[in-house]
N, C-alpha and C positions, 0 to 999 in steps of 0.2 A: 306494599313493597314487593311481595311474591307475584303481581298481575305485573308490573315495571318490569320486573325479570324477566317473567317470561315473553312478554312482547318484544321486549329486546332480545332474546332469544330468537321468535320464530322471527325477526325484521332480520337479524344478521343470518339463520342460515338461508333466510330465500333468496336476501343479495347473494351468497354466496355460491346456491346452487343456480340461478341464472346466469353468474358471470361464468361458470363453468362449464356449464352445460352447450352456453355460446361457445364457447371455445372447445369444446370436445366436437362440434358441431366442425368448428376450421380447421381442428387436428385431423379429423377423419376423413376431409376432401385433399390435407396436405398427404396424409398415409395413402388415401385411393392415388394422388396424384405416381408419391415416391413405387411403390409395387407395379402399376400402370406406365412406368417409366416417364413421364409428361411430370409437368412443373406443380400442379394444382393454382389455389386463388394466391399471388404473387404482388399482385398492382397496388393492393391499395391499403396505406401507410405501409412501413418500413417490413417487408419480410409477410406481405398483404396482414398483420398482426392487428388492421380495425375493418378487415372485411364483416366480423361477427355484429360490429355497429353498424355496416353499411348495409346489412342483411334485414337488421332491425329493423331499418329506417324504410328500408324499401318493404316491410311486409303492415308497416304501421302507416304509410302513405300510398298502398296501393289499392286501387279501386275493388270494391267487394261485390262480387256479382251470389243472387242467392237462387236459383232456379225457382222459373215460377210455379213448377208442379211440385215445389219441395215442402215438408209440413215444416213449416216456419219457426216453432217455436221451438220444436224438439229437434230441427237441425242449427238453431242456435244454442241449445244445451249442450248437445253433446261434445264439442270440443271441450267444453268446461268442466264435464264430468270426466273425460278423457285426462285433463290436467291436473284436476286439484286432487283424484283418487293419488297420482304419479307424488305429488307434492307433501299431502297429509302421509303418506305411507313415512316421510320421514322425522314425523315428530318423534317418534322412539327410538332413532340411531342415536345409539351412544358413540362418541367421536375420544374416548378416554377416561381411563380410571379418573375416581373422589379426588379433590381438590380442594385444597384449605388456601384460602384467602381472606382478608379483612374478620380472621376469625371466627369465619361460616366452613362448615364442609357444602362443596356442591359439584353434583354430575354436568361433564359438559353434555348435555340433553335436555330436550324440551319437557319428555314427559317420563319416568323412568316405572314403564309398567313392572307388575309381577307376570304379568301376559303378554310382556312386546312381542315377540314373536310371531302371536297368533293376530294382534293388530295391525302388523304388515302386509301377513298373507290375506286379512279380511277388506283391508281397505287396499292393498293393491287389486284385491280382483274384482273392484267394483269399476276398473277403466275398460274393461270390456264390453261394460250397460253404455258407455262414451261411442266406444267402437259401432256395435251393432246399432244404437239408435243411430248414430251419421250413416250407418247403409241405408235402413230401411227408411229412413226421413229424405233422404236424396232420393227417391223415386227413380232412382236410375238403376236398373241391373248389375250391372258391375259394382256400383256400393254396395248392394243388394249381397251378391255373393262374397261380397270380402270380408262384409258384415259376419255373415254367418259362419263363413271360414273360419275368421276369427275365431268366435265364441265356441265353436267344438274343437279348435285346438289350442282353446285354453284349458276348456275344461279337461281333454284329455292328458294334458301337459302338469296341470296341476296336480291331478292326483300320483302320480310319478313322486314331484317334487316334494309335496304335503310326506309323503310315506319315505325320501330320505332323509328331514328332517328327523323324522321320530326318531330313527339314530342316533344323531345328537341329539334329542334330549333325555333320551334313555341314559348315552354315558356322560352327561351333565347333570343329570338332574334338575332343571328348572328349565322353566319357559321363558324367565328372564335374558335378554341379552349381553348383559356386564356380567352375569354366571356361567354363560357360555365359553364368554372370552378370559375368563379368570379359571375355567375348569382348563385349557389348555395352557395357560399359564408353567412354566416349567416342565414341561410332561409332553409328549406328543402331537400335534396339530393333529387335527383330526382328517386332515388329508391325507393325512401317512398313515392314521388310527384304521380308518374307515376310507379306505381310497374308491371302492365302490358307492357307496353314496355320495361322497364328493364329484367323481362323474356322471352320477345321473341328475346329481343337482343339475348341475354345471351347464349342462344337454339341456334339462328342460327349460333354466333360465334364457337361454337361448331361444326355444319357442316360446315361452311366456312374453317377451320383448318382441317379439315379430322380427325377428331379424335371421339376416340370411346364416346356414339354410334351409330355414323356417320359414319367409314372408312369404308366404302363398296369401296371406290378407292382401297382399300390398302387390302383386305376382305382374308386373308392368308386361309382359309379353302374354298374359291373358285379360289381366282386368284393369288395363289404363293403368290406375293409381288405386285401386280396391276402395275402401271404403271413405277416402278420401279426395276421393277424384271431382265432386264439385264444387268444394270447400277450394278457398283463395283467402288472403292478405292476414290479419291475424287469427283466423277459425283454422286456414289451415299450418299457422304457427306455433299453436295450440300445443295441435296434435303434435307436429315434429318437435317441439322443447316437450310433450309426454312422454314420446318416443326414449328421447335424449336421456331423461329422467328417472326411468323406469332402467334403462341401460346400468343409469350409475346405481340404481338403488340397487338391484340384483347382485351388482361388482361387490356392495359393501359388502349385500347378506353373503357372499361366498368369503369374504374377508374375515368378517366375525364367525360363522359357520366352520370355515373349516383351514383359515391359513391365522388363525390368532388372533386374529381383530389387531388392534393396536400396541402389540409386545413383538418384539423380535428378540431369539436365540440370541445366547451368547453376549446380548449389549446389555440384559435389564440389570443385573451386578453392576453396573459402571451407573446406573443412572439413577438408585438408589441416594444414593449420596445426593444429590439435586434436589433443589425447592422445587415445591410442588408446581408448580407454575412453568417453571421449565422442564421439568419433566413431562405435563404436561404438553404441552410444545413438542415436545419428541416425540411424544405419543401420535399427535396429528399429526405430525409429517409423517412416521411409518404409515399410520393408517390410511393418508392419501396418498401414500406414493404406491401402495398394493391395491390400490383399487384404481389408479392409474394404470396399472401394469393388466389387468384385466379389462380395462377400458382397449388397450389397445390389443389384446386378443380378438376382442370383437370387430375392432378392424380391420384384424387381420383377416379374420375368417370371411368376413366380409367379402372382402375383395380375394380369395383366394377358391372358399368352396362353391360350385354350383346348387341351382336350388333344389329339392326335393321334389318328387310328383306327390299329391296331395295322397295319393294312397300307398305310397313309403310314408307319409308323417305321418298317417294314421297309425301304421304297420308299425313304426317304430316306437310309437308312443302306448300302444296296447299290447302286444308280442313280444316286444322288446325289456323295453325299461321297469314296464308295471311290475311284471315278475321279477326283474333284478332288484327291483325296490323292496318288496318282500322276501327276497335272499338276504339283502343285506339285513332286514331288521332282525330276522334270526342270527344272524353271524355276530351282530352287535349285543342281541340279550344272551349268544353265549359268553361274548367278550366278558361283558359285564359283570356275570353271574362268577366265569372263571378268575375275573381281576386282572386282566391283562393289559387293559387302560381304565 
């Protein structure tokens, strides 16, 4: 009975993070559109609302060209290492507090570590082995260099990231992420707690996704398309639904991190009273409509900041943040020590 669960578990959130991900995919060309002042994808179905079907349709019936000087097998790997690292990263989101149904208690989550946390961070950063093998396996230069861009601003971006964390879990105590979001519970977000590690998160999730004004991987006015430039039909849909993925995974972890995960102020008194099931239910919707709400920051920035020269991301990423990371952990082990959250 517990392998039926959880099957239906990961079956329903992969529909669900597919159909979303599509669609963060049409919101983001309607937001470039709306800023850009132009219409965006409009034609097709009501308000173009099945362009995300007709995108499918055309990258799943479009002819695959693989170069012939490309090593074959490890440039068909890496889109898939590229996706499924983006995908498994989510079997530890918790989407809401315990739940009593049919006289079971049960998390809405696939797998509820005492280390989710450190499960995220491990299996997200194995999409960058995705990354770099599609440079060097393309045999082209410009994969070549996107490749490698990549991988040194991951790794410089992560250790930022990895060192605001420890913040929160200094003043959480656990590595769990249902103790994270139940330590801000009634008490302070840790936005407000901790407003410096929440901004250097926030920064490096930004370069950790490649996105602007981070994608120097990807830098189209130097390297074509970076790492992805000979990949076509579904290898290079892969990548962009990884892409997509990894956007919203980051959204959550700043969600649960540091805006409460799934409680909002002032409403959880009213919804006490509520069976758990529908409380429930409120819980997901807060929790996706805050990670919605950071979904569209990233579009916004998108489409508003210019990109970095590659020796600013360096600069910012070593000079900058690493040391504010370490400010903050002292300022959080005096919080602590002091009691002040």
């Amino acid at each position: 009975m517990g392998v039926i669960a959880s099957a239906l578990k990961i079956a329903i959130l992969f529909a669900v993070l597919m159909g979303a991900v599509a669609y963060i995919s049409f919101a983001e060309r309607r937001v470039a559109g709306f800023i850009q002042e132009r219409f965006g994808p409009n034609r097709v179905g009501p308000w173009g609302l099945f362009q995300p079907v007709a995108d499918g349709l055309k990258f799943l019936f479009k002819e695959e060209v693989i170069p012939a000087t490309a090593h074959r097998p490890t440039f068909i790997l890496a889109p898939a290492i590229a996706m499924t690292a983006a995908v498994t990263a989510w079997a530890v989101m918790p989407f809401g507090g315990p739940i009593e149904a049919f006289g079971k208690w049960f998390i809405p989550q696939i797998a509820d570590l005492d280390v989710g946390i450190l499960w995220i961070f491990a299996v997200a950063s194995l999409g960058v082995y995705g990354i770099v093998l599609a440079g060097w396996s393309s045999n082209n230069k410009y994969s070549l260099i996107g490749g490698l861009r990549s991988s040194a601003q991951l790794i410089s971006y992560e250790l930022s990231m990895t060192l605001a964390v420890v913040g929160v879990l200094m003043a959480a105590g656990s590595l769990r992420l249902t103790d994270i979001v139940n330590a801000q519970a009634g008490s302070l977000w840790y936005v407000v707690a901790m407003p410096l590690g929440a901004f250097i998160f926030i920064v490096s999730a930004f370069a950790e996704t490649n996105r602007l004004p981070f994608d120097l991987p990807e830098a189209e006015a130097e390297l074509v398309a970076g790492y992805h430039t000979e990949y076509s039909a579904m290898k290079f849909a892969m990548f962009y639904l990884g892409e997509y993925m990894n956007m919203t995974l980051s959204s959550a972890m700043i969600v649960l991190l540091y805006l409460g995960g799934w409680n909002m102020p002032f409403i959880e008194g009213y919804l006490r009273g509520l069976p758990d099931v529908q409380r429930a239910a409120v819980h997901a919707v807060f929790f996706a409509g805050k990670i919605a709400v950071l979904v569209f920051v990233y579009m916004w920035v998108r489409w508003t900041l210019p990109r970095f020269r590659y020796d600013q991301l360096m600069r910012l990423g070593w000079k900058v943040l690493l040391p504010l990371a370490l400010v903050n952990i002292v300022y959080v082990g005096a919080a602590v020590l002091l009691r002040w959250f």
